[in-house]
N, C-alpha and C positions, 0 to 999 in steps of 0.2 A: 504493500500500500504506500509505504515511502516514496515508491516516483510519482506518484498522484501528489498535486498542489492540495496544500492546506484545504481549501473551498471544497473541491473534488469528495475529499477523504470525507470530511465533517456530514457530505449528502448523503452519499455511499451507504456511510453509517446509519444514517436516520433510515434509510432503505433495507438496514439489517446485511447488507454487506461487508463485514468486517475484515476478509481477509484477501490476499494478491490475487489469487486465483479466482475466487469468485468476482473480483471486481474486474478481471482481465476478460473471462466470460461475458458478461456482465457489459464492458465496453466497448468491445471489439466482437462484435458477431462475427461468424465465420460458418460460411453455405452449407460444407459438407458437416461440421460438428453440427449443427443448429436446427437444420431441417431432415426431419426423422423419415426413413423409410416408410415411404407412401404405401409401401405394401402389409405394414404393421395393420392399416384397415383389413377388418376381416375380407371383406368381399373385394378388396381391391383387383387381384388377379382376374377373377371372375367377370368384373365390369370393363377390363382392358382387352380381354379375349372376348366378350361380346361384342365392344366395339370395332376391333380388328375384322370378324367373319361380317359385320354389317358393311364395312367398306369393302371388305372382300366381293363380296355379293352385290353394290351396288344398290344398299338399300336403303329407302328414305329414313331419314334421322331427324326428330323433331327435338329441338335444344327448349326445356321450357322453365323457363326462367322468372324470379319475385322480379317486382317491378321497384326497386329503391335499388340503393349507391350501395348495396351486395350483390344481389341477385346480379344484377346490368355487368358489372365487372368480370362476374363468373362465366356471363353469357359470353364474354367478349373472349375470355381467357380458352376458353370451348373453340370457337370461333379462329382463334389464330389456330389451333391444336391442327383443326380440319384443315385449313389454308397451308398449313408446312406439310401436312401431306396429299396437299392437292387434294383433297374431297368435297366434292360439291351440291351433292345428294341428300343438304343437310336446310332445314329454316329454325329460326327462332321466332319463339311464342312468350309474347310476353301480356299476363292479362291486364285487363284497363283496372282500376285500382276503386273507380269510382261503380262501375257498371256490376264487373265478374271478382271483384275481393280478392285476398290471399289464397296462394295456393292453387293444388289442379282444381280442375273442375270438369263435371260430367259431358255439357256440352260439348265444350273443346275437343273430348275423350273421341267422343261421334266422328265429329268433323276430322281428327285423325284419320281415322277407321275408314272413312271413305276415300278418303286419297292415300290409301294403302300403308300409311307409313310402318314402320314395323319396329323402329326403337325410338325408346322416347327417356331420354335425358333430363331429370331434374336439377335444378340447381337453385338451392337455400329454399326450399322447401319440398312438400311431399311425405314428411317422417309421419305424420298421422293420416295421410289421403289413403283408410284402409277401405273405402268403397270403391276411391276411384281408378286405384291400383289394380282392382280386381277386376274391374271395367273395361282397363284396358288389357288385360292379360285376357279376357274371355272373346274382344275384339282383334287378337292375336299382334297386338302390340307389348313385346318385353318393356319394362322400367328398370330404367337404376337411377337409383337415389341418391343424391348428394345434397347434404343437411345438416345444419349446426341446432338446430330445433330439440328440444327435448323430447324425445318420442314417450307417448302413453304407451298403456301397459300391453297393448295388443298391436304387433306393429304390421305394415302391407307387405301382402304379399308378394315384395318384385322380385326381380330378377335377381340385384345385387341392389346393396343398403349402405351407401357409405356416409357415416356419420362418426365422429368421435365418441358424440353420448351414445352411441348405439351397441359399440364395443371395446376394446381396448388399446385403442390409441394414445400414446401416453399424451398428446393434448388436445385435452377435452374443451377448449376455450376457441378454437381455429371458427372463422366467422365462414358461411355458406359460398365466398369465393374464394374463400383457405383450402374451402375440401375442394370446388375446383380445380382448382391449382395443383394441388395433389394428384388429381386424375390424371393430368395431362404430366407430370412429372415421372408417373407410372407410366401410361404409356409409352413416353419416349426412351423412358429406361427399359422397357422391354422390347418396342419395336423401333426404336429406332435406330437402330443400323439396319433393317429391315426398308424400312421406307430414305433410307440415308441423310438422315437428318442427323445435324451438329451436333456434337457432344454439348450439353449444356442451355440448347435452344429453348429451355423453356426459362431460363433467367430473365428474360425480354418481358414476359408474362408477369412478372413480380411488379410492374406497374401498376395492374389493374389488381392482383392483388393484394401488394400493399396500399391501393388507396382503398379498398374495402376493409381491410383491418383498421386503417383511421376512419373510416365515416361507419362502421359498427361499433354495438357498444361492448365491446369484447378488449381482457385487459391485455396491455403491449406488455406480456412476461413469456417467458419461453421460445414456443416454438415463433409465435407471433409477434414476438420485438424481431424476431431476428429477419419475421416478412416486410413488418412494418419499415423496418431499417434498409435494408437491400430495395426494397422497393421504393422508398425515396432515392435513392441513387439511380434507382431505372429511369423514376416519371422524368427526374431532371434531364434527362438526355432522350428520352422519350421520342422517337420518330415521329407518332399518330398525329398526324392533321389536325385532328378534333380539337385535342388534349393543348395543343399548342394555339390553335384558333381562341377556344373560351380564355386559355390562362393573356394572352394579347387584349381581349377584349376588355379582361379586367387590369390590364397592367401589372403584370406580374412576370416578373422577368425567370425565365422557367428553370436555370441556373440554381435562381434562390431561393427556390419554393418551399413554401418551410409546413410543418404538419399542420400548425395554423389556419395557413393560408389554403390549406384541404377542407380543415374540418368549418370554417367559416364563410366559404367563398365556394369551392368545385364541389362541394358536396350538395348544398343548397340549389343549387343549377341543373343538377343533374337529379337531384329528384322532383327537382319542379316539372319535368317532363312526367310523370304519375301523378302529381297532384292535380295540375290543371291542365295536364293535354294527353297525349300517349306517350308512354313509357319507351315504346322503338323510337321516339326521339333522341334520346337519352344513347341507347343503345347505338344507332347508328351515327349518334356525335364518335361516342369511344369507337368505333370500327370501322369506320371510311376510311378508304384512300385517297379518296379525293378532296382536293385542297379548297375547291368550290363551293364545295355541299356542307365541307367542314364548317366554312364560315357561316353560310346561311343559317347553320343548324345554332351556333356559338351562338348569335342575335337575337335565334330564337328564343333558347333556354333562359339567355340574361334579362331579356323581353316579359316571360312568363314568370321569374322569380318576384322581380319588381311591381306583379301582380297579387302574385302570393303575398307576399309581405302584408300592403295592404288589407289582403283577405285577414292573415291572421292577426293584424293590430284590431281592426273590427268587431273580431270573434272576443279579445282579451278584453276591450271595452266594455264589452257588454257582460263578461264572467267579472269583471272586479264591481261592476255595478250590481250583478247578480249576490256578491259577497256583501258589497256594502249595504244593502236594504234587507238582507234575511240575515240579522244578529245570528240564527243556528247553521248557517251554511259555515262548512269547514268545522263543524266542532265534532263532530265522527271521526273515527281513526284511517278511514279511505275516506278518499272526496268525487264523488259522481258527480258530476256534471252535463248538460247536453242541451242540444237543439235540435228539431228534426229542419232546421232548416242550415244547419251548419254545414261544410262542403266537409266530407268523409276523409279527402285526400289532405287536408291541413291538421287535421284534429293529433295524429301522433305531438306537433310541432307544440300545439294549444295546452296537450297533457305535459309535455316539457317543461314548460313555461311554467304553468300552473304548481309542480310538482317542486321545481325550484322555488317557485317564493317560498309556498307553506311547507315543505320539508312533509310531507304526504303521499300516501301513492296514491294515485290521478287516475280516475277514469273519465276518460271524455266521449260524448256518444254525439249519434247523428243520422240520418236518415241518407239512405244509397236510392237508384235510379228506381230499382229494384222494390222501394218503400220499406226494404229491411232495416232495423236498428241497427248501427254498425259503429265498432268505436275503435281508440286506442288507449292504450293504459302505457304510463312509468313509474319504476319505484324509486326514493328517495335511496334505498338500501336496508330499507329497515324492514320489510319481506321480499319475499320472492311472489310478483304478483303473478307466473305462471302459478305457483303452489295455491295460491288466495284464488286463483278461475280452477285450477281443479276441485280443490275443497268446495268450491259449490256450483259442481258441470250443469247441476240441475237449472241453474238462472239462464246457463247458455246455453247458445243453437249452436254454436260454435268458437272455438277459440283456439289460439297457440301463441309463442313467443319462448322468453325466457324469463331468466329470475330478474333484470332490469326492465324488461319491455314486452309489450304483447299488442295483441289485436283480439278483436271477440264479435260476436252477433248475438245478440240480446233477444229473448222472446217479448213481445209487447206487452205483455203482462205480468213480467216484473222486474221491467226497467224502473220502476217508480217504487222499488223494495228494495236494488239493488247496491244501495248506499248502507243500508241497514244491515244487511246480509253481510256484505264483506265485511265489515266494520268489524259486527261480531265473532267474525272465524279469524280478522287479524290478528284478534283476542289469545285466538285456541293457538294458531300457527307461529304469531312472534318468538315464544323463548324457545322453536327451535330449528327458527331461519338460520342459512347456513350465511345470510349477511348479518347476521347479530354476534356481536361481544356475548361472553357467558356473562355479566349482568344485564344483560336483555336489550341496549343501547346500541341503534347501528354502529359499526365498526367506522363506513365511511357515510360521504352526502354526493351525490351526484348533481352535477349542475349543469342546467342546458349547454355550454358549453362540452360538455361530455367527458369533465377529467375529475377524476377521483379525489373527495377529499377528505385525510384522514389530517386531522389537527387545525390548529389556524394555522401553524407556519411550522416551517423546519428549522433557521437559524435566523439570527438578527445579525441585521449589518449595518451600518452607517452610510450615509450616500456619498461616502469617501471610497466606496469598496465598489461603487458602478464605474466602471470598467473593463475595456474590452477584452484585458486577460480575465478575467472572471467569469464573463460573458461564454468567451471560448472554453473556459472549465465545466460550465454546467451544459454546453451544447454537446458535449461529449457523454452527455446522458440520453440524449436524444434518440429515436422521437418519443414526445410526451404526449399523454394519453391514459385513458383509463389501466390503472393497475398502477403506470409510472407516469405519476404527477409533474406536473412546471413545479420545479423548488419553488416556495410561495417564500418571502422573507418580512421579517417585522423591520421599522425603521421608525425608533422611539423618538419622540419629543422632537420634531422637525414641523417649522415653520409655515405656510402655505402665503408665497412668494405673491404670486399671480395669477387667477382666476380668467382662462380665454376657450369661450364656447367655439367649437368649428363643428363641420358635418358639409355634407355632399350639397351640394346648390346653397348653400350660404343658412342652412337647417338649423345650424347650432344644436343639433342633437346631442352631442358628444363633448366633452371637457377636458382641457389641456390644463394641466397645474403644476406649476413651479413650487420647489419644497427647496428648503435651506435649513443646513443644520448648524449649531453654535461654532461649527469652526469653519464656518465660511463656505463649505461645499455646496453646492448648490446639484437638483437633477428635474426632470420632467417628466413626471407622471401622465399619460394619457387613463381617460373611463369614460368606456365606450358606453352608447345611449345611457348617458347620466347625465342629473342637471346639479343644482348645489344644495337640493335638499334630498337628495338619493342617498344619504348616509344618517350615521347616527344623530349628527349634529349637523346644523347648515352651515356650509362651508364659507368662512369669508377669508379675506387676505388679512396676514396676522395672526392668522387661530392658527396654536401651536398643537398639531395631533397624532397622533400612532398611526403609521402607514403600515398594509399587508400589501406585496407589491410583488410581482413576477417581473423575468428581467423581460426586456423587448428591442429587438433590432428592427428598428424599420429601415425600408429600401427604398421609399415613396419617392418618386421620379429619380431613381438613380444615383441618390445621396443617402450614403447610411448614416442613422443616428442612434444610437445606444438610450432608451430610455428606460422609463417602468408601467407595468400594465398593471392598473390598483385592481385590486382586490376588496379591498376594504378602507374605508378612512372611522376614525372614532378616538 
């Protein structure tokens, strides 16, 4: 640990990495230690010799795919697999999010069936589709499964099942275009001197994988820092059109793309295509080769995000005015929420939101094309709100997700209980959430942002200590994310210099503030949509306060500037 800077060691440690070795793991990922034999999935073999006799044979191959910043990437990672070995015989399906919901579905099933297809590929979901699985195997379409989804207790009947939670993979955390990834990893490691593909050619692929590992909420430790990490190295050098069109559009020099600028920028854009239009937007952003259609497609998503937004500031209007006139709203231990006029494809974003102020799990509902009740749920960490929808399947028509997140369909008759309901089994299930401390107290808090947080801070520094070798020590933890946090630091009894609102078209959304400490140092704190009473106390020039502050490199037109991203002021 001695070659690690002071700064380094002191994080390391709050991290529980105490000694060289693990911190050298830990630092330095490394492809062949890091990422575990894809064939450790049980049905792995099994799914890559299906897929082999399907190309053998020249048979139609349906890729079907969730419509979010998982699913989309797996599709795409599918997609190059076929394109290196020349296969053509293949489409992607990806359902509309507002019409056809999560997951397969029967129809579809049909419309296979008649234009012969004969394998049918999942990817980031399927692990409970046990009708539909069987629907298609009786229409003589095989399935293989690819799934990071908690499978219930009776799983389908496909062909091949590749899921972490499903067997024993030693990581059970890989997000639905992790196991992608894996597939086509497999494959090539077994047929590819067969079809004479590169040693190595599926490292290209770790783009679209590692930016599914940062826009899922799945933690960056193990097998998946080490996708996360390799895959920032990909996207930055990144050939795809697309990839390079959207990050242009937003100004983002593609060099310097930091996980950041993933999880706040290319993430949102790229689901915007599922919230408010189709999903093979999205999809065929990430997999053109064409530098034309790239563009058109960039204008579009940035177009359609900047609609969403709106949509969801409207929806959050009306749930804080929903809080502020019913005194018993939010006093349950879950917080149901809903409108059958709310759009289906924003509500995951609403429950976010909602789940981060009041530190509760979120359910948010809403009414589909279809007139179904349909919602999304997150948890703060304090259950697992897959565990809280199984404990009462009866309220549901359907549901899936994980222990942070979910989606579900509500019977109409007792959406207007189901606040009541979960609230009670919170009761039963909390002291033996596997996100709970053993005195009962979530362990961490999750915050729309998406990064994990355990404590207020890790170390205090004085803003004598922002600098750009310090900077360079904690980027060397990188990338941050759920599991491994931005070091958060405290910065006691410092000054606020100067109070200057900016934001996009002259907004003032957001807040620029200058802090000085009694030995004359001075730094600049940026807080994003805040105003000066967004904190414990209103912030004036003069008021001397405790900063919680992450470091921040900005690039903003080609000039870097070392500042702080607060956290917290009080």
């Amino acid at each position: 640990m001695q070659r690690y800077g002071e700064l380094l060691r002191a994080l390391l440690e709050k991290r529980g990495i105490v000694d060289g070795e693990k911190a050298d793991i830990f630092l330095n990922p490394v492809y062949e230690r890091d990422f575990h034999d894809p064939f450790l999935m049980r049905d792995m073999s099994k799914a890559c010799v299906r897929i082999f006799e399907a190309v053998e044979n020249n048979e139609k191959i349906i890729i079907y795919a969730d419509y979010d910043c998982d699913g989309i990437p797996g599709a795409v990672i599918l997609t190059d697999l076929f394109k290196i070995i020349n296969y053509k015989n293949f489409e992607v399906y990806i359902p509309q999010r507002n019409s056809e919901g999560y997951g397969l579905n029967l129809e579809a099933i049909k419309q296979f069936a008649k234009s012969k297809v004969k394998l049918l590929i999942t990817v980031d979901l399927g692990i409970t589709a046990v009708a539909e699985v069987a629907q298609a195997e009786v229409d003589g379409i095989d399935v293989i499964i690819t799934d990071h989804h908690i499978p219930k207790e009776t799983l389908p009947r496909a062909y091949a099942i590749l899921n972490p939670k499903a067997d024993e993979y030693p990581e059970k955390m890989l997000c639905g275009a992790g196991v992608s990834f894996k597939l086509a990893q497999a494959f090539i490691k077994k047929y590819g001197e067969y079809f004479k593909i590169k040693e190595g050619a599926e490292k290209w692929m770790l783009d679209m994988a590692g930016l599914a590992t940062l826009s899922d909420m799945v933690p960056l430790t193990g097998e998946n820092r080490a996708m996360a990490y390799f895959g920032m190295k990909v996207i930055k050098k990144s050939p795809r059109p697309g990839l390079q069109k959207l990050l242009a559009k937003m100004n983002i020099d593609q060099r310097h793309l930091s996980p950041d600028d993933i999880g706040f920028m290319v993430t949102p854009r790229l689901n915007a295509a599922s919230r408010m239009d189709n999903p093979l937007r999205a999809y065929e952003l990430l997999s053109t080769d064409d530098v034309a259609e790239a563009g058109i497609l960039a204008d579009h998503l940035s177009k359609i995000n900047d609609e969403r937004k709106t949509i969801v500031t409207g929806i959050m209007r009306e749930v804080n005015k929903k809080f502020e006139t019913d005194s018993s709203r939010g006093s349950k231990e879950v917080i149901v929420v809903g409108n059958p006029k709310w759009r289906i494809g924003v509500l995951g974003l609403v429950a976010g939101k909602i789940c981060d102020e009041h530190q509760k799990p979120v359910f948010v509902w809403g009414r589909d094309e279809n007139d179904c009740i349909k919602g999304s749920c997150r948890s703060d960490g304090s259950v697992s709100v897959f565990e809280l929808m199984t404990e009462n399947h009866e309220s549901f028509i359907d549901f899936g997700g994980h222990e942070l997140a979910g989606g579900f369909t509500v019977q109409d008759d007792k959406i207007h209980f189901l606040e009541e309901t979960l609230s009670l089994s919170f009761k039963k299930i909390v002291k033996i959430s596997p996100l709970l401390s053993e005195d009962g107290r979530p362990q961490v808090s999750i915050s729309t942002d998406g990064l994990l947080r355990g404590g207020d801070f890790d170390l205090k520094l004085s803003l004598g200590d922002i600098n750009m070798k310090n900077w360079r020590e904690i980027e060397k933890m990188s990338p941050f994310g759920l599991g491994n946090p931005k070091p958060v630091f405290l910065f006691k009894n410092v000054k606020i210099e100067k109070l200057k609102k900016f934001g996009k078209n002259g907004s003032g959304e957001h807040l620029e503030i200058t802090f000085s400490d009694q030995n004359k140092n001075k730094a600049v704190a940026i807080s994003f949509f805040s105003n000066v009473d967004s904190f414990k106390n209103t912030l004036t020039e003069g008021l001397v306060v405790n900063l919680l502050a992450t470091f921040d490199l900005s690039r903003f037109r080609g000039r870097e500037e070392l500042r702080l991203r607060v956290e917290d002021i009080y």
